[in-house]
C-alpha positions as a Markdown table, in Angstrom:
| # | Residue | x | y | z |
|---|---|---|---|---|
| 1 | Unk | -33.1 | -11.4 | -10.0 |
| 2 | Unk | -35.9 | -8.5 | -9.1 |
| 3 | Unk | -33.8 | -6.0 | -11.7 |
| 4 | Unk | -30.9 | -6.0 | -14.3 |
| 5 | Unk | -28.3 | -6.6 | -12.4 |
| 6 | Unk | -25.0 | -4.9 | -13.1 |
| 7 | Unk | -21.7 | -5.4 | -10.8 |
| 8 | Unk | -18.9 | -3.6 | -10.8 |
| 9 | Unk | -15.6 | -5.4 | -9.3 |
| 10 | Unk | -12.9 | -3.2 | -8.7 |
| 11 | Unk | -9.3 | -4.1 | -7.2 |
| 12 | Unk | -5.4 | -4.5 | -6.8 |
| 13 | Unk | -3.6 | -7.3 | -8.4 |
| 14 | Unk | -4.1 | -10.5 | -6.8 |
| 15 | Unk | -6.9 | -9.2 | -3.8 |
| 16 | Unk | -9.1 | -12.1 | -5.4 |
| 17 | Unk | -11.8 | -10.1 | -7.3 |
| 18 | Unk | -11.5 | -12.2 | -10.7 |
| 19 | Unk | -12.4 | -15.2 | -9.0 |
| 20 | Unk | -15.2 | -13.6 | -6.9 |
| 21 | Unk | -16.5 | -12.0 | -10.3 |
| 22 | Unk | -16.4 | -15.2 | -12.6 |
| 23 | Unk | -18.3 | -16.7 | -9.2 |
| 24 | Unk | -20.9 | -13.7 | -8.8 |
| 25 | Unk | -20.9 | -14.1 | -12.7 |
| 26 | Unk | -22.1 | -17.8 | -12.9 |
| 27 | Unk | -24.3 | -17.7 | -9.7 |
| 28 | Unk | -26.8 | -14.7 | -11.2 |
| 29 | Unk | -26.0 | -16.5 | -15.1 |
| 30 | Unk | -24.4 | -13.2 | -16.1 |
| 31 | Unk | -21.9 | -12.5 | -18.6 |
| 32 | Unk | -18.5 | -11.7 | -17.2 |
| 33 | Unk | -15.6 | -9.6 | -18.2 |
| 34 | Unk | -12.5 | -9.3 | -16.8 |
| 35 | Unk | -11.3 | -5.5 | -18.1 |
| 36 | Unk | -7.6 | -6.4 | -17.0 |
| 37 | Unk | -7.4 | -9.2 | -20.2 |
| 38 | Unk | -8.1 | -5.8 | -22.5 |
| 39 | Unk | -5.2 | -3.5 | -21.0 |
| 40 | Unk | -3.0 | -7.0 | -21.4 |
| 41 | Unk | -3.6 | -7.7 | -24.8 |
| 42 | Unk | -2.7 | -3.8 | -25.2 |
| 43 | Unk | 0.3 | -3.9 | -23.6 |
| 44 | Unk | 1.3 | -7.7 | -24.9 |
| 45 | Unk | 0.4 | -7.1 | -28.5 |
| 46 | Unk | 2.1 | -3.3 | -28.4 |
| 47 | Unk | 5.3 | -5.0 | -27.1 |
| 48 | Unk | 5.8 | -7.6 | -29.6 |
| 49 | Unk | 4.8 | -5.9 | -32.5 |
| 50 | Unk | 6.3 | -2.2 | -31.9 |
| 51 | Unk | 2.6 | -1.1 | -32.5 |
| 52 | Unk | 1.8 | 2.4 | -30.6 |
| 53 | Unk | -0.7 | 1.0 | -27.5 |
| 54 | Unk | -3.6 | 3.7 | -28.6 |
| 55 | Unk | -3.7 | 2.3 | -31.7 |
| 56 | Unk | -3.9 | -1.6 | -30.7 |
| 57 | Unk | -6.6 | -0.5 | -28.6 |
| 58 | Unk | -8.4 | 1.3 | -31.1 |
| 59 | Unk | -8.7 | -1.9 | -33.2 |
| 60 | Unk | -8.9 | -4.8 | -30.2 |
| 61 | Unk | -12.1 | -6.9 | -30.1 |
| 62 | Unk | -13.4 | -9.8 | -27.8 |
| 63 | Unk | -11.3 | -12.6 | -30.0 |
| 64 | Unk | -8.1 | -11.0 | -29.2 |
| 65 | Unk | -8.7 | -12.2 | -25.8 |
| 66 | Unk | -7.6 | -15.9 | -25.6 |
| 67 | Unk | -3.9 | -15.7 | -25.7 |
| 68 | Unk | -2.8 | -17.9 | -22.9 |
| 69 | Unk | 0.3 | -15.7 | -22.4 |
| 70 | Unk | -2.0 | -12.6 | -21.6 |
| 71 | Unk | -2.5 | -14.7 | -18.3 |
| 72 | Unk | 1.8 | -14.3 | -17.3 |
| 73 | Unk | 2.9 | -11.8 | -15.0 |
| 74 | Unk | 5.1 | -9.7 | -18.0 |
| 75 | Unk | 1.8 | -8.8 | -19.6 |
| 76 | Unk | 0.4 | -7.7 | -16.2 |
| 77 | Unk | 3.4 | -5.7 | -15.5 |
| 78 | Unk | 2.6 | -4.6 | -19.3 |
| 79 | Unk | -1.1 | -3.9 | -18.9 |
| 80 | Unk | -0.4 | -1.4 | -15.8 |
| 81 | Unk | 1.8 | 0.5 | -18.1 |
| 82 | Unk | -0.5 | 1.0 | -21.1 |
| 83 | Unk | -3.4 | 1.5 | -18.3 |
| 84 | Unk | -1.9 | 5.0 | -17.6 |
| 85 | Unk | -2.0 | 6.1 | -20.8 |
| 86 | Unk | -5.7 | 8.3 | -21.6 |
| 87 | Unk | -5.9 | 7.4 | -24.8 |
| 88 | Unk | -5.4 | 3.6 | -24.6 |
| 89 | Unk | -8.4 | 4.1 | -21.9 |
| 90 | Unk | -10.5 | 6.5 | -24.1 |
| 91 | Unk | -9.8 | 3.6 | -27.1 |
| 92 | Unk | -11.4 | 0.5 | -24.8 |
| 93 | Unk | -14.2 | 2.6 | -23.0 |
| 94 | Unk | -16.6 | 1.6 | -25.6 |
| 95 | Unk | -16.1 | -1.6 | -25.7 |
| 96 | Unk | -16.6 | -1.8 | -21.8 |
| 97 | Unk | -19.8 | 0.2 | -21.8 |
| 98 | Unk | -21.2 | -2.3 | -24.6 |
| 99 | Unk | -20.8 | -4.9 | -22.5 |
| 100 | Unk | -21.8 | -3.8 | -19.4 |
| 101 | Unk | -25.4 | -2.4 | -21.1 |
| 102 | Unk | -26.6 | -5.8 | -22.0 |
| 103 | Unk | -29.7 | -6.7 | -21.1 |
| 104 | Unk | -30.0 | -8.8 | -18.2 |
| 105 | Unk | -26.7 | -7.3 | -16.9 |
| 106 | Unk | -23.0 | -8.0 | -16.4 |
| 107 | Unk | -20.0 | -8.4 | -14.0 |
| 108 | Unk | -17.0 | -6.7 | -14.7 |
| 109 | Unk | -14.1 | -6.8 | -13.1 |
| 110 | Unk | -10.9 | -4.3 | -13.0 |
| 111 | Unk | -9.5 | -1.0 | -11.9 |
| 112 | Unk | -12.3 | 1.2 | -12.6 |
| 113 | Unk | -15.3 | -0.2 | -13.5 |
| 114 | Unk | -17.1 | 1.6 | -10.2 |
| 115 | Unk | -15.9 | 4.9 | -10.7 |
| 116 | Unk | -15.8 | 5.1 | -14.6 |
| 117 | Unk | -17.2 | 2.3 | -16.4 |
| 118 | Unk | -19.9 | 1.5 | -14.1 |
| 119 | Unk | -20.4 | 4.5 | -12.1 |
| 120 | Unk | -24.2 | 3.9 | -11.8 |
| 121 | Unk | -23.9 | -0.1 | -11.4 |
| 122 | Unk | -26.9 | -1.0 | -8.4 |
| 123 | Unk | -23.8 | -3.0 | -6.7 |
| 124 | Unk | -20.0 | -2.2 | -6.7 |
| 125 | Unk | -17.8 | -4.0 | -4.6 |
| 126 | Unk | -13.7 | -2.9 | -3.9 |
| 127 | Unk | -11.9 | -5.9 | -3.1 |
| 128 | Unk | -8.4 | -6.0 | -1.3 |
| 129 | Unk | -5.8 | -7.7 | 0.5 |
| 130 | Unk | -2.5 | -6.8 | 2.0 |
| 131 | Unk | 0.5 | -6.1 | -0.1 |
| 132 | Unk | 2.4 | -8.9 | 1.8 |
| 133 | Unk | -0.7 | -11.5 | 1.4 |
| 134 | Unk | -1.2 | -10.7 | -2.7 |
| 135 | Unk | 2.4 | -11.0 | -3.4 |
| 136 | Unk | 2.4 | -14.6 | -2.0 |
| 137 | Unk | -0.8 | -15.3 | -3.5 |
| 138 | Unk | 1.0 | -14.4 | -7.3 |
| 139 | Unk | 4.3 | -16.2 | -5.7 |
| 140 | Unk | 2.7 | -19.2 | -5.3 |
| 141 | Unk | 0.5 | -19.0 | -8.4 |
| 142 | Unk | 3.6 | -18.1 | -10.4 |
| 143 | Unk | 5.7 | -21.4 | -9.0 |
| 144 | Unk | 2.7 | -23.6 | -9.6 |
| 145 | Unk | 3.3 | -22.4 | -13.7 |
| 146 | Unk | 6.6 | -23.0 | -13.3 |
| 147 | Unk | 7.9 | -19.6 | -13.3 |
| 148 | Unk | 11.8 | -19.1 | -11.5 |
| 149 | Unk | 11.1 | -16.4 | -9.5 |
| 150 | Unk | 11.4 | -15.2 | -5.5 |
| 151 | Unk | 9.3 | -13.8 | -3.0 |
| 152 | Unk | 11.1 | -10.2 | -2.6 |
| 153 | Unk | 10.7 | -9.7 | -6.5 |
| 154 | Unk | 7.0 | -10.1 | -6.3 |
| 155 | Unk | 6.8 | -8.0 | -3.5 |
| 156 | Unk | 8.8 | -5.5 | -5.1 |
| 157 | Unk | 7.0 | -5.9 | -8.5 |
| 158 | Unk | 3.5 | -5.8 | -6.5 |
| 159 | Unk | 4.0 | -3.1 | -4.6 |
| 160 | Unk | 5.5 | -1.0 | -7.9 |
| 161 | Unk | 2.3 | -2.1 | -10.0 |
| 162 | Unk | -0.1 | -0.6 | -7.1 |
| 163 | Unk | 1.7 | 2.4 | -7.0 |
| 164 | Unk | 1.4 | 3.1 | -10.8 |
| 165 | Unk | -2.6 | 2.1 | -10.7 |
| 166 | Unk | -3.0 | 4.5 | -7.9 |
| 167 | Unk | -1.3 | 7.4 | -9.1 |
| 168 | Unk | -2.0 | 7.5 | -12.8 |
| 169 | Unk | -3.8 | 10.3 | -13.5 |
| 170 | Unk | -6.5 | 8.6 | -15.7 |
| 171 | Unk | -9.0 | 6.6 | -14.0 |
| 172 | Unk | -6.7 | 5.9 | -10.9 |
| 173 | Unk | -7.3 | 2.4 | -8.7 |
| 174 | Unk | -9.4 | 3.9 | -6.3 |
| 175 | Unk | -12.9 | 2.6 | -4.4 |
| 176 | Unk | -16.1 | 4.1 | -5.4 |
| 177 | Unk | -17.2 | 6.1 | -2.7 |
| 178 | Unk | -20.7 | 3.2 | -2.3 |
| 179 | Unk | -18.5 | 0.7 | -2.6 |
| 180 | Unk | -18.7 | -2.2 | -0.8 |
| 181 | Unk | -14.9 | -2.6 | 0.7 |
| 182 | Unk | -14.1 | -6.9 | 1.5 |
| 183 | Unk | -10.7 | -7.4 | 2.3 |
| 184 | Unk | -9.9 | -10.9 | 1.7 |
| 185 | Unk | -6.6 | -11.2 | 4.0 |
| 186 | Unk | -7.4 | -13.7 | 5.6 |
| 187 | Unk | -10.4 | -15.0 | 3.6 |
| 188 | Unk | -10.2 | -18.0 | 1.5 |
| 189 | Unk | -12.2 | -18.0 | -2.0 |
| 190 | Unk | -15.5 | -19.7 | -0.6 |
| 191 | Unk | -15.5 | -17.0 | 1.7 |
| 192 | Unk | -14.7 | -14.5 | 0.2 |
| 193 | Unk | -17.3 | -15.0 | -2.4 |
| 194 | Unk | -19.7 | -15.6 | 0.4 |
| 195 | Unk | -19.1 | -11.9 | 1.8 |
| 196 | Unk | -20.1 | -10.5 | -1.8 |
| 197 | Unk | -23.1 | -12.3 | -2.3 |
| 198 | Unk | -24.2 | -11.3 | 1.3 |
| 199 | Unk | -24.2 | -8.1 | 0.0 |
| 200 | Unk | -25.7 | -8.6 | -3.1 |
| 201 | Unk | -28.4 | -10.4 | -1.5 |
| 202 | Unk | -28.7 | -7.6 | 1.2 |
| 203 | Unk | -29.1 | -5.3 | -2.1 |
| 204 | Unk | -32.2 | -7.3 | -2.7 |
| 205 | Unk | -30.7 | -8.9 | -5.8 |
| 206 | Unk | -31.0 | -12.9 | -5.7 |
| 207 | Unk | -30.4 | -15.4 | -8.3 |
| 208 | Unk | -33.6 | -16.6 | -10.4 |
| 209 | Unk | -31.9 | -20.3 | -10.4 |
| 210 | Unk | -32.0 | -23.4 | -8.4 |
């Protein structure tokens, strides 16, 4: 790398742009964080314990992270609820901007790390996908865990999610305006990540590895 390095990931559910990040991530050896596991441990912890969401976020830290049920689709569903609420955003800002000022750099991934995380990150990248194309990619993702469930609901539950991301009126899903925009439709994961570090590269940012 010629510069700390900073990149900002933004999407929908399921456009592919936690795996590009962790990928971007371990190619430039940056640390990576994926902002959604925050807003699901929010919403998770808030609705098993009662606990107002403001308040869990107030007090969350990086070891409230591991939960391998932050990872199923009712604390995704969960984590777009709480992500429309100011002060549950206000509560993890800090946090975010912590991580994203370390010293080499970072890659972050979520809603809004380009437009209010991030907003001065040298690269920011807006990855999406059709609605029909992301709800089969959490259909099949959700069969391979065993989940019961059928292609309509996802659809429905998709397109519902993107709505309430898009509209909130706190830090909305929406691209940066120098965003770089990949749609991954009809990309698979080698390519896709091939695309963003194309423009990375382009950027004049290249790994200092092998």
């Amino acid at each position: 790398m010629t510069a700390r390095l900073v990149i900002a990931v933004d999407g929908p559910a399921a456009s592919g742009k936690g795996t590009i990040a962790k990928r971007l991530a371990a190619h430039f050896g940056l640390p990576h964080l994926d902002t959604g596991l925050l807003y699901r441990a929010v919403g998770w912890r808030s609705l098993q314990t009662g606990e107002a969401p403001a308040e869990v976020a107030a007090g969350l830290g990086a070891g409230d992270l591991g939960d391998p049920a932050l990872r199923g689709d009712e604390a995704g569903q969960q984590a777009s609820k709480v992500g429309a609420i100011p002060e549950v955003r206000a509560n993890l800002l800090k946090f975010q901007k912590e991580f994203s000022s370390q010293a080499a750099g970072a890659v972050l991934d979520g809603r809004d790390i380009g437009t209010v995380i991030c907003p001065d990150a040298p690269v920011k990248i807006f990855v999406t996908a059709s609605t029909e194309v992301r709800a089969d990619r959490r259909y099949r993702e959700l069969r391979a865990r065993g989940v019961d469930t059928i292609r309509p609901r996802v659809l429905a539950e998709m397109a519902e999610r993107d709505r309430r991301d898009s509209e909130r009126a706190a830090a909305p899903l929406i691209a940066a305006p120098d965003a770089y925009h990949l749609d991954t439709s009809d990309m698979d994961a080698d390519a896709a990540f091939a695309a963003a570090l194309a423009f990375i590269e382009r950027k004049g940012f290249r790994s200092s590895g092998p």
